[in-house]
Structures are given as C-alpha cells and as structure tokens.
C-alpha positions as CSV (number, residue, x, y, z in Angstrom):
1,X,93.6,69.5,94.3
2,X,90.2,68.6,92.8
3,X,88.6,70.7,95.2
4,X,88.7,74.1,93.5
5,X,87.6,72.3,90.1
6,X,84.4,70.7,92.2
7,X,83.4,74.5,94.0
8,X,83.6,75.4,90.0
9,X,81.1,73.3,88.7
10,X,79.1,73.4,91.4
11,X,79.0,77.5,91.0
12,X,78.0,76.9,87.2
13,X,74.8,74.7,87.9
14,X,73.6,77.7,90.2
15,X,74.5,80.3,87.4
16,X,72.6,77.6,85.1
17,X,69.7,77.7,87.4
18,X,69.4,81.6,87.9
19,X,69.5,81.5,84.0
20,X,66.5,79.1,84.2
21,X,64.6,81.0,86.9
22,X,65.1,84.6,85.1
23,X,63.6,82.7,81.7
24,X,60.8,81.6,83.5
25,X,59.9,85.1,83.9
26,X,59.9,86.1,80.1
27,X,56.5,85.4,79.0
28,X,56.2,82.8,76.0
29,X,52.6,82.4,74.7
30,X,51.0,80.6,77.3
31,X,50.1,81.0,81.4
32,X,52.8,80.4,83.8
33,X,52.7,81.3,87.5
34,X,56.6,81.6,87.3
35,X,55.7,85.1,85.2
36,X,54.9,86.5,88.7
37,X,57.7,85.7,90.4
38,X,59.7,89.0,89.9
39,X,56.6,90.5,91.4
40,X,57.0,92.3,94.7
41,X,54.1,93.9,96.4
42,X,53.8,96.8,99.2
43,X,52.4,94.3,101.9
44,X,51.7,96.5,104.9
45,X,54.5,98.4,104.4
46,X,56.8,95.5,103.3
47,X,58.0,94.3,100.1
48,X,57.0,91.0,99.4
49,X,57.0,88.5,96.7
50,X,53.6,88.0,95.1
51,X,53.8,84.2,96.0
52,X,54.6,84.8,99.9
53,X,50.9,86.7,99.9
54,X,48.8,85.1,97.5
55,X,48.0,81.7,95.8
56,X,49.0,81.9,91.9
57,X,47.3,79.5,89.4
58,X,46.8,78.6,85.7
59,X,43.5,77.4,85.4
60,X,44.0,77.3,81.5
61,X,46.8,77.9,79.2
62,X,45.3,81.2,78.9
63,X,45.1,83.2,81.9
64,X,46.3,83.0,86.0
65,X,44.5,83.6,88.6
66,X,45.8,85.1,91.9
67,X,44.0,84.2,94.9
68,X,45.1,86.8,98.0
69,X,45.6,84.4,100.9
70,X,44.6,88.2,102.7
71,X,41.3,90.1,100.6
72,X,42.2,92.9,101.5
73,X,45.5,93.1,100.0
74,X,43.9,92.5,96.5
75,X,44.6,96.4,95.4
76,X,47.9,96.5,96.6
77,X,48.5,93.2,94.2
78,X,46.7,94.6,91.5
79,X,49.0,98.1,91.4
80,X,52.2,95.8,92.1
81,X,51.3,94.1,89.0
82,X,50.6,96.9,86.8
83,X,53.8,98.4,88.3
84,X,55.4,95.5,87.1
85,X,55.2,95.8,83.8
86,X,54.5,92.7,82.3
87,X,52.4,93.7,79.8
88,X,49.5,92.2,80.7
89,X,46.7,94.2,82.5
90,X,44.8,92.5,85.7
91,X,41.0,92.6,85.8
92,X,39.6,92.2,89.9
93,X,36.7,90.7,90.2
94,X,36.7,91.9,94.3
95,X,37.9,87.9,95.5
96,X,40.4,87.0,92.8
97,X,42.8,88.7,90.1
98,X,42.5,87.7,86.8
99,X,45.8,87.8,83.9
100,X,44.6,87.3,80.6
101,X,48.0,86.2,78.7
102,X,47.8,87.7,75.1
103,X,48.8,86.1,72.2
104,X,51.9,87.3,71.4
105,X,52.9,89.7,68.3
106,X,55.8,89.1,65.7
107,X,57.1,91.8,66.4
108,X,56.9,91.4,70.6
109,X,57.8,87.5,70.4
110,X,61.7,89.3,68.3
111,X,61.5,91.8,71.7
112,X,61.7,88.7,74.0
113,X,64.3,87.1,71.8
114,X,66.3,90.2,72.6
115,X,65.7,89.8,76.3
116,X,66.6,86.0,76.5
117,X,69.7,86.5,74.7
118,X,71.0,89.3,77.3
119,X,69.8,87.0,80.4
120,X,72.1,84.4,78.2
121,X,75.1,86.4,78.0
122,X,74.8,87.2,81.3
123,X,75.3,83.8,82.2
124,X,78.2,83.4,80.4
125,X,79.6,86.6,81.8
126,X,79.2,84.7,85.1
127,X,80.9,81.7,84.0
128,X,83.6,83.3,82.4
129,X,84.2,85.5,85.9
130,X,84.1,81.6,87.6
131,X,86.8,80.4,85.5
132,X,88.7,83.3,86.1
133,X,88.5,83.1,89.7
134,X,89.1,79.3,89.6
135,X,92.2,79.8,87.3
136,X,93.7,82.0,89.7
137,X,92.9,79.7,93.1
138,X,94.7,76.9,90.5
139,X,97.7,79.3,90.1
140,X,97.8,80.4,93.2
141,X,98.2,76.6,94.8
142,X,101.3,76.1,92.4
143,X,102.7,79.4,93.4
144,X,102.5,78.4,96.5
145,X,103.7,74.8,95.9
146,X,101.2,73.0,96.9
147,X,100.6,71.4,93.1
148,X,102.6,70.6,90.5
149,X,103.3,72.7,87.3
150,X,101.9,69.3,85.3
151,X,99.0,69.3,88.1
152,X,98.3,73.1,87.4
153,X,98.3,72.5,84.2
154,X,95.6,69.7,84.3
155,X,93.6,71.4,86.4
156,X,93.8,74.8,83.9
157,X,92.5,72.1,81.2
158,X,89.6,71.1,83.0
159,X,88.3,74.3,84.2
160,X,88.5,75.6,80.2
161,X,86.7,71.8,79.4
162,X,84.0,72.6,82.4
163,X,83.6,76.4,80.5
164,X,83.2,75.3,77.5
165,X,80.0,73.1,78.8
166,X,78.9,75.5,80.5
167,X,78.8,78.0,77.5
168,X,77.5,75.3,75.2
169,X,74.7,74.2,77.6
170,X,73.7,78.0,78.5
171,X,73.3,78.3,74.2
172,X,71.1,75.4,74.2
173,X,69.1,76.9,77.2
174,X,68.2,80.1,75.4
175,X,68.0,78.0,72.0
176,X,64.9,75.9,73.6
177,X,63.2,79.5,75.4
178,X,63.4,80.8,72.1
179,X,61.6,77.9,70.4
180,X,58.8,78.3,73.0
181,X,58.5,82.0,72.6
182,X,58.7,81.8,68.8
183,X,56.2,78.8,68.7
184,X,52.4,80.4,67.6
C-alpha cells in the first residue's frame, strides 16, 4: 500500500536534485567548476562533457582553470566554451584555459533571478506531474480492490502532504540561489 507513496518521494528528491544540479550551473558571483558542467565539447568527433576531457579548478574565487587532460584538445575546449554561452570569455595560455568570472551587474544578477525561478517552476511542474501519476496508481489499486476507500483516501492525503513539501522546499531552494546571486 505504502509502496507507491515511497516510489513518490523517492522521485521528488531526484527532481530536488536536478533542481540543484541545473542551479549550480547559473553563475552567482564567484568561481565554480559546476558552471562547466553543461559544457559539451567536439572531442574527436564526439560530444563530451567538459569534465570527462579536462581537469576543472578554482584556484581563487575569481577565475577557473581548465587543465586538458589531452593539449591538443585545448581549441576544441576553448570554441565549446565560447559556444556555450556563459558569458564569460576564455583566454589560452597554450597549456591551460583561463575563466575570469566577472563581477556581476544589477541588471544581469535580475537576469539570473529570471532564470532560477523558471528552473524552480520547472520543478514544481515535475512534482505536480508525480502526484498526478501517484494519485492515479492510488486510484487505480482501489478500483481494482486491492485498498480500501478509507486506505485510498489516506494515501491521497499523504501524497498532497509529500507535494506540499516538495513545493515548499523547491521555494526555499531558489530563495537561497537567489540570495547568492543577489549577494555583491
């Protein structure tokens, strides 16, 4: 009976943690190799995350540097980087690549505001489509009497508790990336 209510949660934390990993890649005001992670580069022919091909570090709060594990792959970095977008241009130095991260504007610290508020309703598009689906299973195993109508409805209770969580801890997620972003 519990069972569907247990695949539930366990569905949110990994919605909560895709949340977390696509936040990690909305730069706040200081160096994070995690910025990189969305970075795939043409690796003999083969897309490949940035991480699989090169060794990413913050030496200072600052800037990263990308050390190729392969030297002569650092152009093919460098162009996936700029193709990338991030807003931050790479400087080679022929061994290593260089990301000086910016301070941040006013007005580009309200842009990335923007951005972590549609990766949060996202989320919450997510859960909501969980509950859905776990609602139904619930209904489903009293249609098909294998619960009770009392059972269903406990079970109906706790997915809506487990949403409402869910939602609140999502809010607080993006509350605390905003802080960061909006901290100078």
């Amino acid at each position: 009976m519990g069972k569907s209510h247990k695949d539930f949660q366990e569905k949110i934390e990994v919605t909560k943690e895709v949340l977390k990993e696509d936040l990690n890649t909305v730069r706040a005001g200081r160096a994070n190799p995690a910025l990189l992670d969305k970075v795939s580069v043409d690796y003999y022919g083969t897309p490949t995350p940035l991480r699989n091909i090169a060794n990413i570090a913050a030496p200072d709060p600052k800037s990263l540097q990308i050390t190729p594990f392969d030297p002569s792959s650092l152009g093919d970095i460098e162009r996936a980087i700029n193709i990338a977008n991030i807003g931050i241009t790479p400087t080679n130095d022929g061994k290593n690549i260089r990301l000086i991260i910016p301070d941040l504007t006013e007005e580009r610290r309200k842009e990335l505001t923007k951005i972590t508020k549609k990766y949060g309703e996202e989320a919450k598009v997510a859960v909501r489509n969980l509950r859905r689906e776990a609602n139904d299973s619930v209904k489903k195993q009293e249609k098909d009497g294998e619960i009770s109508e009392d059972d269903r409805d406990d079970e109906l209770e706790k997915i809506q508790k487990t949403t409402d969580e869910a939602i609140k801890a999502i809010d607080e997620i993006i509350k605390e990336k905003d802080k960061e972003i909006m901290e100078v």
